[in-house]
VMD Tcl script that draws the C-alpha trace (Angstrom):
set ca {
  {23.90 36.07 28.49}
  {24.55 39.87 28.94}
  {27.04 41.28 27.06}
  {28.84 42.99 30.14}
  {29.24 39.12 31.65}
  {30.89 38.24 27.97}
  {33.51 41.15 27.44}
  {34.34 39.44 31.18}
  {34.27 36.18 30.15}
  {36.89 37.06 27.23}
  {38.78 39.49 28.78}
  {39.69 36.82 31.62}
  {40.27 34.35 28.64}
  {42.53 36.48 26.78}
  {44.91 37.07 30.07}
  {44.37 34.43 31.98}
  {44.46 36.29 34.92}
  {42.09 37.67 37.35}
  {44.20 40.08 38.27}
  {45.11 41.32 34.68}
  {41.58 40.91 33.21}
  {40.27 42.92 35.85}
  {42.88 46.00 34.76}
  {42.30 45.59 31.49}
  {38.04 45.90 32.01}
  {38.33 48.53 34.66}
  {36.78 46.62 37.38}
  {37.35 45.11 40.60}
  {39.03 41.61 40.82}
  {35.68 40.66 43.14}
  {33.78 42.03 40.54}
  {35.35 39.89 37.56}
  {35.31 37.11 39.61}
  {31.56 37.42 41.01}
  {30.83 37.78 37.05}
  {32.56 34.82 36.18}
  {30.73 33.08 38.51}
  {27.45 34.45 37.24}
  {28.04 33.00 33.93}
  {28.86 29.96 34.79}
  {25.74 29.67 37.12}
  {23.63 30.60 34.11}
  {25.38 27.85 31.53}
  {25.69 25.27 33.86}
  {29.08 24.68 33.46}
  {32.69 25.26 34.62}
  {34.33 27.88 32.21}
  {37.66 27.63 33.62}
  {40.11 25.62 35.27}
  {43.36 26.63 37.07}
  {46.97 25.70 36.05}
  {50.46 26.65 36.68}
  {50.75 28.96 33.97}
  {47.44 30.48 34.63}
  {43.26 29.66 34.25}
  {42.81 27.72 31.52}
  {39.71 27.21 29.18}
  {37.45 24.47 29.87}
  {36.08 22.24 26.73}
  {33.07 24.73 27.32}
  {35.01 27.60 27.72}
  {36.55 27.22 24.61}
  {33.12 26.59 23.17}
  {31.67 29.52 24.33}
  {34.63 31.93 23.32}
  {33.99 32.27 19.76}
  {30.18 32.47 20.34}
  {31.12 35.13 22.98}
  {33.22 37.08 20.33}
  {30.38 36.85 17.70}
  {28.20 38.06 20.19}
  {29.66 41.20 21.31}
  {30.46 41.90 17.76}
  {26.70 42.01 16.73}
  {26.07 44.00 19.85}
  {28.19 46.38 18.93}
  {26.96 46.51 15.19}
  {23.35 46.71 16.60}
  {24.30 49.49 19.05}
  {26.07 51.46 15.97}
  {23.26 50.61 13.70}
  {20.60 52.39 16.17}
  {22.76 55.30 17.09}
  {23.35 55.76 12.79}
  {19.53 55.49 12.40}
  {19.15 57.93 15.01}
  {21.42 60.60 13.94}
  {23.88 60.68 16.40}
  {27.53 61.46 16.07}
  {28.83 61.84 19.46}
  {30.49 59.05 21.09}
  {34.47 58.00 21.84}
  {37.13 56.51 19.59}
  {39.99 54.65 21.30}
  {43.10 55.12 18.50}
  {46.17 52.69 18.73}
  {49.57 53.54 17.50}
  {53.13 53.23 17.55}
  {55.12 55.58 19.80}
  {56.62 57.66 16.80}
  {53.86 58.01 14.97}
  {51.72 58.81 17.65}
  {54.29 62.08 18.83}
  {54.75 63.00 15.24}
  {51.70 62.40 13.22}
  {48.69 61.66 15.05}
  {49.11 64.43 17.94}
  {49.20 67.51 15.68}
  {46.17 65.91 13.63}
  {43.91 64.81 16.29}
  {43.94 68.57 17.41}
  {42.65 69.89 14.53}
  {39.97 66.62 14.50}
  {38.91 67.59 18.07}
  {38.66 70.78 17.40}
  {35.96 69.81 14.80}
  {34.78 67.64 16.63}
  {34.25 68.17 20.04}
  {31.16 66.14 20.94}
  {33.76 62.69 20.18}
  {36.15 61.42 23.08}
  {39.75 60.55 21.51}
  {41.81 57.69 23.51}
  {44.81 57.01 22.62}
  {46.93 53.73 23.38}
  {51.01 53.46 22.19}
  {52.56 50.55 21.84}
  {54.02 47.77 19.39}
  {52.20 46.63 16.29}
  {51.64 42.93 17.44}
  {50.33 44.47 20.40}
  {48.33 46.80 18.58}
  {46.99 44.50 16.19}
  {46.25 42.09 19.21}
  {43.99 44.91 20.92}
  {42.27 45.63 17.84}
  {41.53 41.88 17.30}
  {40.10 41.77 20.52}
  {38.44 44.96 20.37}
  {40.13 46.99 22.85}
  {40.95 49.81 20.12}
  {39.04 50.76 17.43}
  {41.32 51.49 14.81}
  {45.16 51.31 14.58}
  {47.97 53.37 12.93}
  {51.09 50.97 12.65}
  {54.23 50.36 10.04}
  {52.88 47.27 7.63}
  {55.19 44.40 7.60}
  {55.84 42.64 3.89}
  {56.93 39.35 4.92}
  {53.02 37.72 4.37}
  {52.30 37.32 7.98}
  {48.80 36.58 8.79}
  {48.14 39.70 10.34}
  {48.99 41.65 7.03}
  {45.83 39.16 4.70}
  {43.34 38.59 8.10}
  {40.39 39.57 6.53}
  {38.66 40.18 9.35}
  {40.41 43.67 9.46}
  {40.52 46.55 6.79}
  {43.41 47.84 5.97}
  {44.33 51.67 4.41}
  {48.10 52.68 3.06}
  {48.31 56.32 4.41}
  {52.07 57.15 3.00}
  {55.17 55.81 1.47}
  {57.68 56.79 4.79}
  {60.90 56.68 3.87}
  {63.98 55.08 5.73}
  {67.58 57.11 6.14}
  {70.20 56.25 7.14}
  {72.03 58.59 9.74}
  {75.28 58.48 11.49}
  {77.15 60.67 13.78}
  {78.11 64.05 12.43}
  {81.39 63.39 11.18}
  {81.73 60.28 11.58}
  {81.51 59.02 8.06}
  {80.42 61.03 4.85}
  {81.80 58.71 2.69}
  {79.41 56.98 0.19}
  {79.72 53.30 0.25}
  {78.06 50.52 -1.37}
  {75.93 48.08 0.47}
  {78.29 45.73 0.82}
  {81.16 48.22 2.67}
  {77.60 49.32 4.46}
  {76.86 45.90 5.43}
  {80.64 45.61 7.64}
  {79.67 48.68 9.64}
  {78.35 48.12 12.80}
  {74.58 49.83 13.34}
  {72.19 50.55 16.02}
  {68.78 48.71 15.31}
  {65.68 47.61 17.65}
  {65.30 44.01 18.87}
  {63.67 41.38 17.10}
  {60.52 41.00 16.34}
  {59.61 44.58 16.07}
  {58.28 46.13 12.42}
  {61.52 48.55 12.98}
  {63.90 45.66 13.07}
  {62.09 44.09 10.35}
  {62.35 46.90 7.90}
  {65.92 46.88 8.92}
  {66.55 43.25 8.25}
  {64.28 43.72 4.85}
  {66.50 46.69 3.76}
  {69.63 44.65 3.46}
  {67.94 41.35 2.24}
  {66.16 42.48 -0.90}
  {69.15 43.62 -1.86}
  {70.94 40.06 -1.59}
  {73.23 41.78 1.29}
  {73.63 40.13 4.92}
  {72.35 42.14 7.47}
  {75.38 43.91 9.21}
  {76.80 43.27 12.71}
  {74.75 45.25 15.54}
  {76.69 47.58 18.05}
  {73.51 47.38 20.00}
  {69.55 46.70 19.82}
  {67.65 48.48 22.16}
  {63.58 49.60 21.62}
  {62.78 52.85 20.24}
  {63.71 54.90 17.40}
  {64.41 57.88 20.01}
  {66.68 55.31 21.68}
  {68.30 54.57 18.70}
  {68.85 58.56 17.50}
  {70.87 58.79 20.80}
  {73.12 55.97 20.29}
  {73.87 57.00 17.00}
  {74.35 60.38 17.98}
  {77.32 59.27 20.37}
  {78.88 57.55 17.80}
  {77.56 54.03 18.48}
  {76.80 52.82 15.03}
  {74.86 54.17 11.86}
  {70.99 53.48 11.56}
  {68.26 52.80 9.02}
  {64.79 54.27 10.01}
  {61.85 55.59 9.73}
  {62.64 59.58 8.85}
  {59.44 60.48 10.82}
  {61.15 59.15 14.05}
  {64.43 61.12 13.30}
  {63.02 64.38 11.97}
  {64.17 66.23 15.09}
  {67.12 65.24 15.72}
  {67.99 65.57 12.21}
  {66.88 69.24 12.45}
  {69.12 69.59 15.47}
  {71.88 68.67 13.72}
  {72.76 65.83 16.18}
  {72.53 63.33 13.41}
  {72.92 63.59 10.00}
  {71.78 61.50 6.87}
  {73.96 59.44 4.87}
  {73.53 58.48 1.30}
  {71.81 54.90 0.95}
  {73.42 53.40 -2.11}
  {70.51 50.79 -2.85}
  {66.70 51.67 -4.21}
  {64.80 54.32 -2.30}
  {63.52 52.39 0.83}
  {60.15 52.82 2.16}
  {57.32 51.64 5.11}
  {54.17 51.57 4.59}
  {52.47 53.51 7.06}
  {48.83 51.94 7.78}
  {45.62 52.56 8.91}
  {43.66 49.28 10.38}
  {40.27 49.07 11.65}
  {37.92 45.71 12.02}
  {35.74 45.26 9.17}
  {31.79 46.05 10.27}
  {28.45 45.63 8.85}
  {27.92 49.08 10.56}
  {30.35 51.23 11.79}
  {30.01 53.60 15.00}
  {29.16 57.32 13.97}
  {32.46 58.69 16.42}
  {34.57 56.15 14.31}
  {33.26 56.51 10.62}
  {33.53 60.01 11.79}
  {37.72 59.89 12.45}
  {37.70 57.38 9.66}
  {36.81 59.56 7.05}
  {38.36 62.62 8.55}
  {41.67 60.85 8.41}
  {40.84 59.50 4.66}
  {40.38 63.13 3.87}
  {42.74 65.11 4.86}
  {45.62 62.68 4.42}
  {48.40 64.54 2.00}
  {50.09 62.64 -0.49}
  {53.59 61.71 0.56}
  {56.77 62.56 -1.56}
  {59.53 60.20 -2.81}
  {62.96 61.19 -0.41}
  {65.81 62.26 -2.39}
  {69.10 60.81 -2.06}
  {70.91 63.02 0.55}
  {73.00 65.41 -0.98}
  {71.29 65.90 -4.03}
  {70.05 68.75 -2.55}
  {66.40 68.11 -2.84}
  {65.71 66.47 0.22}
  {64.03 69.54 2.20}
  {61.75 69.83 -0.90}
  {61.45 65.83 -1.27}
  {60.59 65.31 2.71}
  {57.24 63.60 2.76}
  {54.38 65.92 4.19}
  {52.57 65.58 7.22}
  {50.58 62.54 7.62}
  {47.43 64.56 8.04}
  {46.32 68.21 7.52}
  {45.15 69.86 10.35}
  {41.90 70.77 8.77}
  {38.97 67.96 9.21}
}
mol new
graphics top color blue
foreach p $ca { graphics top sphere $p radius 0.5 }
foreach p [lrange $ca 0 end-1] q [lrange $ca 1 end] { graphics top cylinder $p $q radius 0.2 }
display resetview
């Protein structure tokens, strides 16, 4: 079984689509299809089946896709073992992260990485962090930079994956100019109305975290919509107050279009992470960034309480350097 027919195989599997495999691989829906077909030839069996909802696994389709996984996985260890052995350092790193911290933190960084290294190709993918933990799971990024969720969810233990704590980030909360520079408690907090992303994302959840480990019901939301830059705005017009990320707010802070409030309860913080899958052997181009990014990380400082007057000195530092 060649591995080209497998990362096929899987890739239909995973979406259940021609159509949407065939994106996702870069090839043409003929092509997956003739592939399929291929396989199937060679096995002597039917992989899939077609249903309402989509192609479905076959008993020997669902067989075959954990052998398929396994296999690819050596492959790829083999391939990075030879090209270690070899010498070689040159090859291309596909990077997954959210949308903040890829404008913020990653873009500045992977300049200065790039610049150091110019014989390694740098993708880079934004999205979600159950999407991004998805894509690393099934290999289609090689390492991701996402918020960490505390609530014990299998993603957080799978020890298929390693996991590194790059900085503390801390949350603010930020209203309107104006609009209220009154301290409150977290109860008065808790019968404001704020601006928060949907449900289900790690912003929403760090939200919702905020408020419950301090025994407080979340408060009533003005609106949810699904960015931090989305939620800057809102609050800027006088929609509601927020609680996020200060990385995703640094500008608009700056601008003076928002400004922070004090947060009554204990400092707040996300754990910003780096996640890669765990390998016998790693490839050169991504022990390369690895270690880079393990190096020139800069130790993040606790936020002060706004309007102590330390917060400009307090602000955490940059993720990375921009020295490699």
């Amino acid at each position: 079984m060649h591995p080209r027919l497998l990362k096929t195989f899987l890739a239909v599997a995973r979406s259940r689509n021609i159509t949407r495999a065939a994106e996702a691989i870069h090839l043409a829906q003929s092509s997956v299809s003739d592939q399929i077909q291929a396989l199937e030839t060679e096995l002597g069996a039917v992989l899939f089946t077609r249903a309402k909802s989509g192609l479905e696994l076959t008993p020997a389709g669902l067989a075959l896709k954990p052998v398929a996984e396994d296999l690819l996985r050596l492959d790829g260890e083999a391939r990075a073992a030879v090209q270690a052995a070899a010498g070689q350092t040159s090859g291309q790193v596909t990077i997954g992260a959210l949308e903040t911290i890829a404008s913020v933190r990653l873009a500045p960084w992977l300049a200065g990485f790039q610049a150091v290294h110019p014989d390694i190709t740098v993708r880079m993918k934004v999205a979600g962090s159950g999407t991004l933990l998805r894509l690393l799971e099934d290999g289609e990024i090689d390492v991701a930079f996402c918020f960490d969720r505390r609530d014990g969810s299998k993603n957080v233990s799978d020890e298929r994956f390693v996991r590194r704590t790059m900085a503390a980030e801390p949350l603010v909360l930020v209203a309107a100019p104006g609009q209220d520079s009154a301290e409150h408690d977290l109860a008065a907090l808790a019968a404001l109305s704020f601006v928060a992303t949907e449900p289900g994302c790690v912003y929403r959840h760090m939200f919702d975290t905020a408020f419950a480990e301090a025994g407080v019901a979340a408060p009533k939301l003005a609106v949810e919509v699904g960015s931090i830059g989305a939620i800057a705005r809102l609050v800027a017009a006088g929609a509601g107050l927020g609680l996020v990320p200060r990385l995703g707010v640094t500008d608009a802070l700056a601008r003076g279009d928002i400004v922070e409030m004090p947060w009554p309860g204990g400092l707040q913080t996300a754990a910003l992470a780096m996640i890669w899958r765990r390998r016998r052997v790693q490839p050169p181009a991504l022990r390369q960034l690895l270690t880079a990014a393990r190096n020139t990380l800069v130790p993040v400082l606790p936020s002060a309480k706004a309007g102590s007057g330390l917060e400009s000195a307090n602000r955490p530092k940059a993720l990375f350097a921009n020295n490699s």
